[in-house]
C-alpha positions as CSV (number, residue, x, y, z in Angstrom):
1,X,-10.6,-30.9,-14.6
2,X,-8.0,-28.3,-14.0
3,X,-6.8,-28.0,-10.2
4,X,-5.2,-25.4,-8.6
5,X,-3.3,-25.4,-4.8
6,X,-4.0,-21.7,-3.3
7,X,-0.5,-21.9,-1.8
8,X,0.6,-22.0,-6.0
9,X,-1.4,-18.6,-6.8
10,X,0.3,-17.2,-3.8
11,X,-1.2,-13.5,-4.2
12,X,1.4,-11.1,-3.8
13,X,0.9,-7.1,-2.8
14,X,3.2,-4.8,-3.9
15,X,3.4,-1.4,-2.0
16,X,4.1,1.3,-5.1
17,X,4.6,4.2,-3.3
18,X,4.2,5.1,0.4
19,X,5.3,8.7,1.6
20,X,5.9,9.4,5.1
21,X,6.8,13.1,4.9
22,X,9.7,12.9,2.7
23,X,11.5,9.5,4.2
24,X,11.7,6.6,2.2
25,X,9.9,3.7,3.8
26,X,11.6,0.0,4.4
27,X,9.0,-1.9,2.0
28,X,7.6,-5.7,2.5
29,X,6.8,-6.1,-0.9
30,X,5.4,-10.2,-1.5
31,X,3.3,-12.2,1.3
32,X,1.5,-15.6,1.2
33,X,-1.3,-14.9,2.5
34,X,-0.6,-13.5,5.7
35,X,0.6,-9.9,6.3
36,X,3.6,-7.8,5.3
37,X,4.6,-4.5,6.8
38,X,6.0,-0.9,5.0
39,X,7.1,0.7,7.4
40,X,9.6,3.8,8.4
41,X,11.0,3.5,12.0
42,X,10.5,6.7,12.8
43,X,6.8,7.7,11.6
44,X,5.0,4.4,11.7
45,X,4.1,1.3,9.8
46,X,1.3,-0.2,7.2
47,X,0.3,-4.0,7.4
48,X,-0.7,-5.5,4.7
49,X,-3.0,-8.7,4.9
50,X,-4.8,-10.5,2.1
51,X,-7.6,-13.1,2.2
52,X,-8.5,-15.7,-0.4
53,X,-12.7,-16.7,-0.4
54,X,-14.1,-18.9,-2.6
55,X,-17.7,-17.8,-3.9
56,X,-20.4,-20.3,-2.9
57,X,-23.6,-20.3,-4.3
58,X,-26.5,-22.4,-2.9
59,X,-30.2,-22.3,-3.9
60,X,-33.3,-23.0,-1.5
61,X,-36.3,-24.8,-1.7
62,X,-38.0,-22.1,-2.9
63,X,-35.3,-21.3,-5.9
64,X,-33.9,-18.6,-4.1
65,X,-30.1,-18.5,-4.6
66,X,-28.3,-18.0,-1.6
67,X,-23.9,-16.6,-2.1
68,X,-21.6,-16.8,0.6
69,X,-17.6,-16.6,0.8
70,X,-16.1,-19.4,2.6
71,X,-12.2,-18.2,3.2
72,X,-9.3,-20.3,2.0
73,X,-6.6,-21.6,4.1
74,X,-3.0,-22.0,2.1
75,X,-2.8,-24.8,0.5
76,X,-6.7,-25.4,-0.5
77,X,-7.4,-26.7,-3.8
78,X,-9.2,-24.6,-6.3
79,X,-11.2,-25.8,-9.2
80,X,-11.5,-24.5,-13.1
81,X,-14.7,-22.2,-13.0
82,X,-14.7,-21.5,-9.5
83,X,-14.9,-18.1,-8.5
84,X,-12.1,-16.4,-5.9
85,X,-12.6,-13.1,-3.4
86,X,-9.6,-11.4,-2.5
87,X,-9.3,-9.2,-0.1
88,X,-6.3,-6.3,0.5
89,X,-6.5,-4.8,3.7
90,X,-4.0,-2.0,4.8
91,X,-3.9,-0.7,8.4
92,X,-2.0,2.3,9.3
93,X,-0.5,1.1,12.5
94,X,1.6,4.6,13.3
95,X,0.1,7.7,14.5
96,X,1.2,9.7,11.5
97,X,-0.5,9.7,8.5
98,X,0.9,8.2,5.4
99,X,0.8,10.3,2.2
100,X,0.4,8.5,-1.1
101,X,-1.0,4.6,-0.6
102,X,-0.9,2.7,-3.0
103,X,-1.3,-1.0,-3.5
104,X,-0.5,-3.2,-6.4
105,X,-2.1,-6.5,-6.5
106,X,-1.5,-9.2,-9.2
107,X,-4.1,-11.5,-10.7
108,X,-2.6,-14.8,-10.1
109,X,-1.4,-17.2,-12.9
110,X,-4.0,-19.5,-14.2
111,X,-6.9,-16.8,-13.2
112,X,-9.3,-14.4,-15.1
113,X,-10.5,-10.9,-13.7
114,X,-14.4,-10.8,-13.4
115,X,-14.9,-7.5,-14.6
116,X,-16.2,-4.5,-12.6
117,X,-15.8,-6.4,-9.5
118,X,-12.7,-4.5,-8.0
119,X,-13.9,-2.5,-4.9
120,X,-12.8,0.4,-2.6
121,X,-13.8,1.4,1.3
122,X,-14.8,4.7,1.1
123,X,-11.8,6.5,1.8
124,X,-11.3,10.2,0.3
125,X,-10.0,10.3,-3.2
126,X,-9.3,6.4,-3.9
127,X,-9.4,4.9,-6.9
128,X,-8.6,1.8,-8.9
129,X,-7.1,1.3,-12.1
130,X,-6.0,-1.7,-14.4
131,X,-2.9,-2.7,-15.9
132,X,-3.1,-5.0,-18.9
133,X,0.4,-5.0,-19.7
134,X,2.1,-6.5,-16.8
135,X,2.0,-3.7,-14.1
136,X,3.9,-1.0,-16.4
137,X,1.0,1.4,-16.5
138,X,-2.5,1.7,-15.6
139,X,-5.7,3.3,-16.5
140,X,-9.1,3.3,-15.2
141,X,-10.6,1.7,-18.3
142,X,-8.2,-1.0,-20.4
143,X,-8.8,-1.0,-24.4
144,X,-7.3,-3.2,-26.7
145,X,-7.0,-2.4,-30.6
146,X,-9.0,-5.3,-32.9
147,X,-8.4,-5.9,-36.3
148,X,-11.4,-6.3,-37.8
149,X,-11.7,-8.9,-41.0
150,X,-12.2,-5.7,-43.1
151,X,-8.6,-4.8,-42.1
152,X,-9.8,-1.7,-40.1
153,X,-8.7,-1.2,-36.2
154,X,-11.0,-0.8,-33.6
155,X,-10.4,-0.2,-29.7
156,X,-12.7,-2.3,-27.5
157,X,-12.9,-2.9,-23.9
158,X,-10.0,-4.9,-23.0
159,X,-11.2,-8.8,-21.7
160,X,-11.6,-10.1,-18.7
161,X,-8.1,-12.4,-19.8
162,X,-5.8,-9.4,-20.6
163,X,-6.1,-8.2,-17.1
164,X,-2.6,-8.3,-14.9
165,X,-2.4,-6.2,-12.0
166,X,-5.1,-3.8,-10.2
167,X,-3.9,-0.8,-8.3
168,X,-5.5,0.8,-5.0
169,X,-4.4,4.2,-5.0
170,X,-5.8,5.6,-1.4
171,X,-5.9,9.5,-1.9
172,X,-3.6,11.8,-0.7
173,X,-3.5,10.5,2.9
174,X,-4.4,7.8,5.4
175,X,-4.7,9.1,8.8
176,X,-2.5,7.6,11.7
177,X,-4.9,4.1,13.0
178,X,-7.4,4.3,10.0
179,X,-7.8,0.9,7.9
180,X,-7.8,0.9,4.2
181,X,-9.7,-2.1,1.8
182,X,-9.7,-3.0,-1.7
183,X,-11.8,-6.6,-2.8
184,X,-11.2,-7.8,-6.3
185,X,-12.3,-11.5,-8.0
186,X,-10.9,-13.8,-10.1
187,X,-12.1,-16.8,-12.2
188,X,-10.2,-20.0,-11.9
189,X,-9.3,-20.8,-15.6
């Protein structure tokens, strides 16, 4: 049975683009599972933190099935088939708000997306999108193009295994104090 150290899959945020009214912010771009910081000096700062769960599901007496999320300290080992929660959190620390959030987040090496399972907080005008090709564009929806045994090509869905990066774009603007979350999960492979 595959095995996999949390501290390994180290999940990494990447800031894409933070605008605080026209300066260009000092950027923390890879964390291990603890917090990194864009920031500007003179307008204020974003911290970024990210939490690893592991999906537990229990069933009852009466065949009731029960899931929890028990978080993941570094290091933790991590079994084929299990299924991961992380969590991006981004709190606008500054007073000011910051134009233009955006977070990229890897899936980890040796890990499968579970499809549709990428969430948002409700913040206005955020929205996630996919990149199958490693983090050089995104979309909303990923396709691949199938050739079919005939010889024809078809565009399908992309799978769950061509998945590389999701990206959290927050709207136009996070107020000065406000928190921002995204949740995606993964499939140990």
């Amino acid at each position: 049975m595959k095995r996999f150290s949390i501290a390994s899959l180290s999940a990494i945020a990447l800031i894409a683009g933070v605008t605080f009214s026209g300066q260009i912010p000092v950027v923390a771009n890879i964390f291990q599972g603890g917090a990194a910081v864009a920031q500007n000096a003179k307008k204020g700062q974003v911290e970024l933190r990210l939490k690893a769960e592991k999906k537990i599901v229990k069933t009852d007496a009466q065949g009731n099935r029960k899931v929890t999320w028990q978080e993941l300290p570094n290091g933790t080992q991590v079994q084929q088939g299990e299924i991961l929660r992380y969590s991006v959190t981004g709190a606008n620390n500054g007073e000011k708000a910051v134009n233009n959030l955006t977070i990229n987040q890897p899936i980890p090496r040796g890990m499968a997306y579970v499809l549709n399972s990428a969430t948002v907080n409700d913040n206005s005008g955020a929205q996630i999108t996919y990149s199958i090709n490693g983090g050089k564009t995104y979309v909303k929806n990923p396709t691949v193009e199938v050739k079919l045994p005939d010889g024809t090509v078809e565009t399908r869905p992309a799978p769950d295994t061509a998945y590389t990066h999701i990206r959290w774009n927050f709207g136009k603007s996070v107020p000065g104090k406000a928190v921002v979350n995204g949740t995606y999960q993964v499939r140990v492979r």
